[in-house]
Backbone as CSV, one residue per row, in Angstrom:
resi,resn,N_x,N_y,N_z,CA_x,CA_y,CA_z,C_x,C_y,C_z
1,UNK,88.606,53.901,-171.665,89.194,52.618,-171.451,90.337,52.404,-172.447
2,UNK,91.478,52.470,-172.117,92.929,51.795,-172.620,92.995,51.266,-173.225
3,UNK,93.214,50.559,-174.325,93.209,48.994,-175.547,94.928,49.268,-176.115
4,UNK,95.795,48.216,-175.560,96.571,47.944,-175.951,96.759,46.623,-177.205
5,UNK,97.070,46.651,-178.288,97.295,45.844,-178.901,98.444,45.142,-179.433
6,UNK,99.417,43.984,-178.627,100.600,43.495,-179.022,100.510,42.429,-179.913
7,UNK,101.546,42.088,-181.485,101.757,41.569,-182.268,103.050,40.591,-182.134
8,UNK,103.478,39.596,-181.740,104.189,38.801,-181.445,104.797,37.741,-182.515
9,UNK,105.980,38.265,-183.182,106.436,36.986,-183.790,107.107,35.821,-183.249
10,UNK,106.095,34.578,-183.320,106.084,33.379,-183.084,105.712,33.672,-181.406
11,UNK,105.700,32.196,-180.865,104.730,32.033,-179.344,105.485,32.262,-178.371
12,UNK,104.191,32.724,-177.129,104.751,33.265,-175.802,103.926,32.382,-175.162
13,UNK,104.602,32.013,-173.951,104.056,30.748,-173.075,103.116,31.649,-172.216
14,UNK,101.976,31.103,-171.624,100.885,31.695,-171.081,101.352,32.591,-170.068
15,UNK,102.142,32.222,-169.328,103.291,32.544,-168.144,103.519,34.104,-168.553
16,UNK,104.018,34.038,-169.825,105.011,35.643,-170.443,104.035,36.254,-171.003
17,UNK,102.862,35.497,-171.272,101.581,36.752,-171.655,101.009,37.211,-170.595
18,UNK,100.764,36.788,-169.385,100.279,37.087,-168.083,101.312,38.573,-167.505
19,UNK,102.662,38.007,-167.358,103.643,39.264,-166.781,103.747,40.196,-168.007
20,UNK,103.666,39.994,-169.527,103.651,41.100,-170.376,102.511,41.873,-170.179
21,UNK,100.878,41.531,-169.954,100.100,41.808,-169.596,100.047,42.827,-168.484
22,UNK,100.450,42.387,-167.341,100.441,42.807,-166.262,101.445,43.986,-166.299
23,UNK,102.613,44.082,-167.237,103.446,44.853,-166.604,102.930,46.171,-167.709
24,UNK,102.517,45.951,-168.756,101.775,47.034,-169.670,100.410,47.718,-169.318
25,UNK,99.668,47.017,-168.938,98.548,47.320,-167.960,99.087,48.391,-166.281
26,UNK,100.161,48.093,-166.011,101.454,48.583,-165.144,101.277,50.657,-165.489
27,UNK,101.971,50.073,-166.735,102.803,51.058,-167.333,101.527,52.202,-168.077
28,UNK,100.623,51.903,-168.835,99.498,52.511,-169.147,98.414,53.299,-167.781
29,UNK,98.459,52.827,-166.841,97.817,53.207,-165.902,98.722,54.210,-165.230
30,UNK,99.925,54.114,-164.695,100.756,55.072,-164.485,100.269,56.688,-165.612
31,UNK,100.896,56.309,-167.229,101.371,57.173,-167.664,99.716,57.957,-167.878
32,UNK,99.143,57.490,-168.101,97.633,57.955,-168.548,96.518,58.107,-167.158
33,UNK,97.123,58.117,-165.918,96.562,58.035,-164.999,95.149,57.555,-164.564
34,UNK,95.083,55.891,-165.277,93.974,55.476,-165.269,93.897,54.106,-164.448
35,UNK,93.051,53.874,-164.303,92.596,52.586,-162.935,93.282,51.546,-163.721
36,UNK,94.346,50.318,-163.377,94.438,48.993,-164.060,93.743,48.400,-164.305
37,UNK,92.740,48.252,-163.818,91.431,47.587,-163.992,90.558,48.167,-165.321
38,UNK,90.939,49.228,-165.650,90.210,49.622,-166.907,91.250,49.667,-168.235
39,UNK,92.194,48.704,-168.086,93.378,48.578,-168.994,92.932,47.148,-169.777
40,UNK,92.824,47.786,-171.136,92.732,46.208,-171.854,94.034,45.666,-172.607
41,UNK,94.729,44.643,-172.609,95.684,43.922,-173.156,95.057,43.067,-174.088
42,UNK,95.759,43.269,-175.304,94.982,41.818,-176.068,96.384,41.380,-176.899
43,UNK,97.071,40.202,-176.871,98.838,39.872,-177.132,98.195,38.899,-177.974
44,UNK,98.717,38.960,-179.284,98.504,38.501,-180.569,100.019,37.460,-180.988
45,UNK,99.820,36.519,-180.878,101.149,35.265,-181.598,100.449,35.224,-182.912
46,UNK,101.897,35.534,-183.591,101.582,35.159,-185.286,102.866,34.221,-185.733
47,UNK,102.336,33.729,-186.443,103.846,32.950,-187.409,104.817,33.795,-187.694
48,UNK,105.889,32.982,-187.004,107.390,34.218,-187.568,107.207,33.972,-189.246
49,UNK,106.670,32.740,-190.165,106.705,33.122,-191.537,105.969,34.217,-192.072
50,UNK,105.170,34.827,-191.340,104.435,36.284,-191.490,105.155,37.539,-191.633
51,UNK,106.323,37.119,-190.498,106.388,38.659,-190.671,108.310,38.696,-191.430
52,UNK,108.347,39.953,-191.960,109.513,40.220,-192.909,110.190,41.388,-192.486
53,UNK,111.154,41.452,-191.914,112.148,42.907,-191.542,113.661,42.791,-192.184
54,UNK,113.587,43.970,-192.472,114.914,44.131,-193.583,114.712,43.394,-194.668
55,UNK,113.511,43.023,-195.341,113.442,42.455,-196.527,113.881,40.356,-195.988
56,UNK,113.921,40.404,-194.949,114.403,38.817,-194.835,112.844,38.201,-193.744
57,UNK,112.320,37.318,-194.488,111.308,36.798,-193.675,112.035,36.199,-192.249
58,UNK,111.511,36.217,-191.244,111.813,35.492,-190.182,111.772,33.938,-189.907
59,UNK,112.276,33.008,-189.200,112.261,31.939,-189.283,111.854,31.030,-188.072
């Protein structure tokens, strides 16, 4: 069974976790030739003050 785990700085409306969901669950079943149905998605929103790239926190 598949376990995808996405990390998201700042929020995704239920809407864009559903089609991100769906289209990775998509894409994993293709490449790994496994049933969608045995694809797990789990999409993680964190505070953009969490996360830091290039040394500059996000805002």
């Amino acid at each position: 069974m598949p376990f995808v785990n996405i990390k998201n700085a700042g929020k995704l409306s239920k809407e864009k976790k559903a089609e991100l969901g769906d289209k990775i669950a998509d894409t994993v079943s293709e490449v790994l030739g496994k049933s969608k149905e045995k694809v797990w998605v789990q999409i993680d929103d964190l505070e953009r003050e969490n996360w830091v790239l290039g040394g500059k926190q996000l805002e």
